[in-house]
C-alpha positions in Angstrom: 57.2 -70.2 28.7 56.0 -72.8 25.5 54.7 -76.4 26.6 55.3 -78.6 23.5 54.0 -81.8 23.6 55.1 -84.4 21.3 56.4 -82.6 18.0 56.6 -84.3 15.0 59.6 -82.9 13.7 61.4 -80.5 16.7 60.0 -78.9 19.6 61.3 -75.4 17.9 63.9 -75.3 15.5 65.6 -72.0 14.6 66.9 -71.6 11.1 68.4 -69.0 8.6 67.5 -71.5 5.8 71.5 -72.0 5.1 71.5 -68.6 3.3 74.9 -67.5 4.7 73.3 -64.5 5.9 73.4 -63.9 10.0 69.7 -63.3 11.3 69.5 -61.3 14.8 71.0 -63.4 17.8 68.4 -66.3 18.5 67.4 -66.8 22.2 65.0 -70.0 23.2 65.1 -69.8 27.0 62.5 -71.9 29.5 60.4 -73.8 27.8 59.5 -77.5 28.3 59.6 -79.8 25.4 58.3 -83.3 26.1 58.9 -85.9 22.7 57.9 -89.5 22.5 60.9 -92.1 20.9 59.7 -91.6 17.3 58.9 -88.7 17.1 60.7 -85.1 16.9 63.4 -83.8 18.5 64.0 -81.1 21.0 65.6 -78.2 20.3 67.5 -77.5 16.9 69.6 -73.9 15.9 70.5 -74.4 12.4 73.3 -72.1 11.7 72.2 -68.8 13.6 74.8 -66.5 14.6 74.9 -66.3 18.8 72.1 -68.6 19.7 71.6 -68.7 23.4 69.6 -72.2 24.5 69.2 -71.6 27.7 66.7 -72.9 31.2 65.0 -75.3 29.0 63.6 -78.9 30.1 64.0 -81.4 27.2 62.2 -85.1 27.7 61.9 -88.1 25.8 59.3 -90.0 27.8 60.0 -93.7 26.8 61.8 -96.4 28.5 63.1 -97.7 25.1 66.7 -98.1 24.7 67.2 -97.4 21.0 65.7 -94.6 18.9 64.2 -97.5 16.5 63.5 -97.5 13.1 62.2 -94.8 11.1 64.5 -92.5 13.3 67.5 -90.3 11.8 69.2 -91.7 14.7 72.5 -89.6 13.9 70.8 -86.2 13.9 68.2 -87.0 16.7 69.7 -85.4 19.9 68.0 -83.2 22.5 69.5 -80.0 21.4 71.2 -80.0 18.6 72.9 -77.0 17.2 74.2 -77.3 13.5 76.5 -74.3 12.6 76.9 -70.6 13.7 78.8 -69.3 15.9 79.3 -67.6 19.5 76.6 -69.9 20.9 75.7 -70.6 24.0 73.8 -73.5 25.3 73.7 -74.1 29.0 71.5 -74.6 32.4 69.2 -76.9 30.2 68.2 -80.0 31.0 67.7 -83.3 28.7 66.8 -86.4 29.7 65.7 -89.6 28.4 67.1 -91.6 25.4 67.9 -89.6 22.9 70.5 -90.7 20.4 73.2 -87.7 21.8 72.0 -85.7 24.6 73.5 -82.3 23.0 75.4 -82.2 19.7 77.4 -79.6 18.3 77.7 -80.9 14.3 79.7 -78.9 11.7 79.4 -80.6 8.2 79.0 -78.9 4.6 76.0 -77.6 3.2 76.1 -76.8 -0.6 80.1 -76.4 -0.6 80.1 -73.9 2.7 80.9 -75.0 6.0 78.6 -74.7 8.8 80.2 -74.3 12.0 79.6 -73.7 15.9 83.2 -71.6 16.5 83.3 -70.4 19.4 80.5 -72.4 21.4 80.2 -72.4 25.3 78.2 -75.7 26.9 78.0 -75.0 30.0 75.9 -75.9 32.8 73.4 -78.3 31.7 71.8 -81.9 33.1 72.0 -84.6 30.8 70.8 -88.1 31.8 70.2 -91.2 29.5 71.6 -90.5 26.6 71.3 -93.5 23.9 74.8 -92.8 23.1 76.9 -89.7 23.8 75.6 -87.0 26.3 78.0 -84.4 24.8 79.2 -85.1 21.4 80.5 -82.8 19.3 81.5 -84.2 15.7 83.3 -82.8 12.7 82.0 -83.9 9.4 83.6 -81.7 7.1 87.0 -80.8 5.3 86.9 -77.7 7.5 88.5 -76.9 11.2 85.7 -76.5 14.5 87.4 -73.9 16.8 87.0 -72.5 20.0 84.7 -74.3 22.1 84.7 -74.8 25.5 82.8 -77.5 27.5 82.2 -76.8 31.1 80.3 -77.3 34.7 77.4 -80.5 33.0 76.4 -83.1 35.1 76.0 -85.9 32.8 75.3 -89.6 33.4 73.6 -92.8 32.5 75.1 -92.9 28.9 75.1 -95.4 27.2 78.5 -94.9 25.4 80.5 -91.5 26.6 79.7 -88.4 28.6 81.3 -86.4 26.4 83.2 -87.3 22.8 85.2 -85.6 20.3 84.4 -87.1 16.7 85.7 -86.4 13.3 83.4 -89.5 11.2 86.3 -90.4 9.3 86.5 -86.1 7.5 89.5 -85.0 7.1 88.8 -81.9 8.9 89.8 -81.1 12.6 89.3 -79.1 15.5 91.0 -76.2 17.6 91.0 -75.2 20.9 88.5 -77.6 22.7 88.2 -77.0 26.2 86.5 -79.7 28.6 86.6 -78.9 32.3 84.9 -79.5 35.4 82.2 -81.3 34.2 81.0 -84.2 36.5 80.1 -87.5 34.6 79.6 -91.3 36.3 77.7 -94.3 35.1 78.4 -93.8 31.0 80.1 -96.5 29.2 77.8 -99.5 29.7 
């Protein structure tokens, strides 16, 4: 088990650099991540090939309500995963203000699509969210499949528990499956 205490960029981060080339399956599994408002975020898997995020504790230990200024507040979530595929991210928990709470995000990168297919979120705590405390957003020309969304408990939200976003791309998305997932006091 890691103890990371206020990273400046992410707690760990897990990358194959964009290079279209599918490392061995990433695993990040109980560790406790504790960030401050301005500073890094929790978890990132940048385009690995069946990451499993799972048992981990992610904090934001402010009583802020907006990620300020000198914040990429779009990308700053509690675990984010951007690309790959046949993921799994589940009995975590997140809690405090970030921007999204988890965020699945499939955009382009150099003229290839990066893209969690066939993700499960499953099982996870999410509380105080500055906006969404599932949000999984399409910005790219090409199609998000497979991915189902199942069993959080999520609440205190600012905006939704869970939402479905394209940002205006034309692309589109196949095959979402939200169920059972228990959600009160978002939307204020």
């Amino acid at each position: 088990r890691n103890i990371i205490l206020n990273p400046k960029v992410s707690g760990i981060r897990a990358t194959n650099n964009f290079t279209g080339l599918s490392p061995a399956r990433t695993t990040i599994i109980g560790n406790i991540i504790i960030t401050k408002l301005n500073q890094g975020k929790g978890i990132e898997d940048n385009g690995n090939y069946g990451a499993i995020i799972l048992g981990n504790v992610v904090h934001c230990t402010t009583n802020q309500t907006s990620p300020g200024t000198g914040v990429d507040q779009e990308s700053w979530a509690g675990i984010t995963s951007y690309g790959g595929q046949y993921g799994k991210i589940s009995d975590n928990a997140v809690l405090g203000p970030y921007h999204d709470g988890i965020k699945l995000y499939r955009f382009e990168y150099m003229s290839s699509p990066l893209m969690p297919d066939n993700y499960i979120v499953s099982d996870n705590t999410i509380r105080g969210a500055y906006r969404d405390g599932i949000r999984v957003e399409v910005n790219s020309t090409y199609t998000l499949n497979n991915v189902s969304i199942k069993d959080n408990r999520i609440s205190e939200c600012r905006a939704a528990g869970i939402a479905l976003t394209h940002n205006g791309a034309p692309g589109a998305a196949n095959d979402i499956r939200i169920t059972d997932n228990d959600i009160y006091n978002c939307g204020q």
